[in-house]
N, C-alpha and C positions, 0 to 999 in steps of 0.2 A: 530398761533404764532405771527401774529400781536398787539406786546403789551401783550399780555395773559398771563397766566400760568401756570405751568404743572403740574401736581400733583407729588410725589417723586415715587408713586410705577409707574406711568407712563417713569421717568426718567429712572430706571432700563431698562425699554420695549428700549426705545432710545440709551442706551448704550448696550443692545440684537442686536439691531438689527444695530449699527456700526459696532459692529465685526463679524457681518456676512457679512455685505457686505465690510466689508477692507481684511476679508478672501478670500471671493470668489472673488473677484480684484485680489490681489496675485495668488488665484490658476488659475484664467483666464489667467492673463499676462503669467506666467509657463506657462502652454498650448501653448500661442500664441507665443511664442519667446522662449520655449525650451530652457529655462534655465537651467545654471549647477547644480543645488541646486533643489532636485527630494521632492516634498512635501511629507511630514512626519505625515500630518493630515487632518482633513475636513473640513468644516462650524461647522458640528455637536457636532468636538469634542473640539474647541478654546473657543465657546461662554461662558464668563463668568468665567474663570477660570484661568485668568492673572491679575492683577492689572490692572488700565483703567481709563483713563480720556477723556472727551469731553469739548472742549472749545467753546462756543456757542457764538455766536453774533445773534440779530434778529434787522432788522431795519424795524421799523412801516412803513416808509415812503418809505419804496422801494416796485416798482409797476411792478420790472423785471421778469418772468416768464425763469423757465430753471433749467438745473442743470448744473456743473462745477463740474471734478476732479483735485487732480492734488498730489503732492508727491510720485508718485509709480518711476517713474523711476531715480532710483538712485540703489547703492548696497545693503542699510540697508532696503529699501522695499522690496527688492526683495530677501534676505534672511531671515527677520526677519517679513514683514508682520505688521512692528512697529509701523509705523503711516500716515495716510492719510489728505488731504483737500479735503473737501467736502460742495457743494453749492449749495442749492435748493433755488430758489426760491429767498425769502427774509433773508434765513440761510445760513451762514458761520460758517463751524462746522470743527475743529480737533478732529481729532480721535485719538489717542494712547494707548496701551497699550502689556506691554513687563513684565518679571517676577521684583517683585518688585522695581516698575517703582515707586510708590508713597508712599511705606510704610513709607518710614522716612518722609515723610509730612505731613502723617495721624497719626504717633503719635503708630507707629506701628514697630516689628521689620524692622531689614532692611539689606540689604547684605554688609558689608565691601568693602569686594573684591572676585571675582568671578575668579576661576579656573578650569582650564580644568582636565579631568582626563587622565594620560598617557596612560593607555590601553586602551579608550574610548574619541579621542577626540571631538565626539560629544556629551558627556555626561558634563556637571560641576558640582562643589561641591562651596557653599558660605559659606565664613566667616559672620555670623549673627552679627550683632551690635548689643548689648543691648539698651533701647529706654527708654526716660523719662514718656512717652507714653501721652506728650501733644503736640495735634492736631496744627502743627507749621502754624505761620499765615502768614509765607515770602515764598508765591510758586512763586517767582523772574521768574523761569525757566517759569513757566505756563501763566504768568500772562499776557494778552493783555488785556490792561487798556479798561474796560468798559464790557469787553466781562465775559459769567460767566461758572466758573467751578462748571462739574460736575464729583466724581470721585468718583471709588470702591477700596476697596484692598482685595487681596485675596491670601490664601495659602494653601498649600497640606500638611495635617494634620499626614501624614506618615513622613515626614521632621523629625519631633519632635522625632529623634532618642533617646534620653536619656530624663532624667528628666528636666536637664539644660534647654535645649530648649524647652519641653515641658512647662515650667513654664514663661518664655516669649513671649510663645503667650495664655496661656488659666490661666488666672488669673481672679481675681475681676475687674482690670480696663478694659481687652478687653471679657468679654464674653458679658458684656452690648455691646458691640459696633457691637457684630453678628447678622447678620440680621437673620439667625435659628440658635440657640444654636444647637451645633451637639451632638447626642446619641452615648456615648463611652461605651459596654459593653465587647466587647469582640476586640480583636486585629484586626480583621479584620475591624472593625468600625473604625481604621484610615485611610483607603482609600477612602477620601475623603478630597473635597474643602471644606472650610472654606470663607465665603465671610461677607465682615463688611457691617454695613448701608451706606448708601449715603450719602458724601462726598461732601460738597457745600459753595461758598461763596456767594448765593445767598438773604443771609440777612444780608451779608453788612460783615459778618468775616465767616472763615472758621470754620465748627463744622461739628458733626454726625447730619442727620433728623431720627431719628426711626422712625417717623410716620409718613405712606405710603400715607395718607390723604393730610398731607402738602402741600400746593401750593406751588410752587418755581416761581419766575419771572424772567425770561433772557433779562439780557441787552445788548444794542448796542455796539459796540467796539469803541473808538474812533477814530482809524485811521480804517476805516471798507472796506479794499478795500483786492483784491484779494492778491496781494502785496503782503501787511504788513503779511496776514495767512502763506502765503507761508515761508516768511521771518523768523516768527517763528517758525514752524514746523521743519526746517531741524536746526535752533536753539537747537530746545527740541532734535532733533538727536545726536548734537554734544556734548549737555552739561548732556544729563540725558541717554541716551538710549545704546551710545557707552559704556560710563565705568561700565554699565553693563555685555559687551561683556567680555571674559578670555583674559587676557594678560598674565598669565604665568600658567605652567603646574604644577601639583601635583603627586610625585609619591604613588603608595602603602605603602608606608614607612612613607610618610611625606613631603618628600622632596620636596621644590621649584624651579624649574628651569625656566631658559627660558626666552624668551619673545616670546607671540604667538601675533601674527598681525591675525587677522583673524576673519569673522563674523559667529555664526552658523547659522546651516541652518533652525534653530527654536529655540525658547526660549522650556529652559526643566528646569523638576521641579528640585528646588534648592534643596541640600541634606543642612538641617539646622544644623549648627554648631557655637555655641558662640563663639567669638571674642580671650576668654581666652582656651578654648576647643583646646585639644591635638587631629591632627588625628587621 
């Protein structure tokens, strides 16, 4: 990673293997501090199946050996498993990734607003926004100047309760954008993830790479210190990641009540529902 660069289907393997280890951080800290929030999954079963961004910094000229964590101890890591810093070496890399965390920058649907369901409040239900479906090129939230984004989106193809929504995510403009087009034959064939191509501004604007061949090159951050990562991360906590969490309840009925203050104890799959869509 000095100066180098990676190939795209190698990028995929690097954003693999982040969310194994921001997982197993999570479940390790749980372990070690017996926390109130009793995990609800594994390594085996997060990998790859949340939307997810890594912000990379590499600098050539750094000759420091080591690694460095840090974002875990707060309350949103510690029930949501949302985002880490991490430092090897000559790398400074943010990890994130929470249920559509980047859809609507990808140019992909995206959740309105996220509520809880009354008989289940570990479960939520999302209001879908409909989407222009071009790839927006102000990731303001993401963005530490010089450093490069790499990001996936992904969703759970069961969501697609009705036609409505099934037709805002599996159209002409997003089946190019799947990285395996998925086989729908029979009903049982919607239990499954849906993951798009990789997600990069590494050639200067934000677009899809389909092609796994691609070299991608990561640049240095300008303010490239422990700091500034840090500084951003619990940023992306408070501007992108919270208003994901429910703030008010839904009953059986329809009904909206409430204000819930409250983190879950894991991102769960959104139940998809258009904007204009009656419960």
């Amino acid at each position: 990673m000095a100066g180098k660069s990676l190939a795209v289907a190698r990028c995929y393997w690097l954003l693999d293997w982040l969310d194994k280890v921001r997982v197993g951080l999570w479940l390790g800290y749980n372990m070690l501090h017996k926390e109130e929030f009793a995990p609800k999954f594994r390594i085996d079963q997060r990998i790859g199946i949340k939307d997810r961004v890594a912000i990379v910094s590499v600098d050539p000229d750094d000759r420091t050996t080591g690694f460095a964590l840090g974002g875990m101890d707060n309350q949103i890591f510690r029930t949501s498993q949302a985002g880490m810093y991490l430092k090897i070496n000559n790398l400074r890399i943010l990890s994130l990734s929470f249920d559509g965390f980047v859809s609507r920058y990808a140019g992909m649907p995206f959740p309105k607003e996220v509520l809880a369901l009354s008989e289940n409040l570990e479960a939520s239900m999302a209001m879908m926004e409909k989407t222009d479906y071009r790839v927006k090129q102000d990731w303001k939230a993401f963005d530490v100047p010089g450093a490069t984004i790499i990001a996936q989106s992904s969703f759970w193809l069961a969501n697609c309760s009705d036609d409505e929504t099934f037709d805002m995510y599996i159209n002409e403009t997003t089946i190019p954008r799947f990285r395996r087009i998925p086989r729908i034959r029979k009903r049982a064939d919607l239990e499954q993830f849906v993951r798009t191509h990789l997600i990069s501004n590494a050639t200067g604007s934000f677009g899809y790479h389909p092609n796994p061949r691609q070299k991608l090159r990561f640049g240095r951050a300008k303010d490239n210190t422990d700091w500034h990562f840090m500084r951003s991360l619990y940023a992306l906590f408070i501007r992108e990641v919270l208003p994901l969490n429910p703030k008010r309840v839904v009953d059986p009925d329809g009904t909206r009540r409430g204000a819930l203050v409250r983190l879950i104890s894991q991102p769960v799959h959104l139940v998809g529902h258009s904007s204009e869509a009656p419960f």
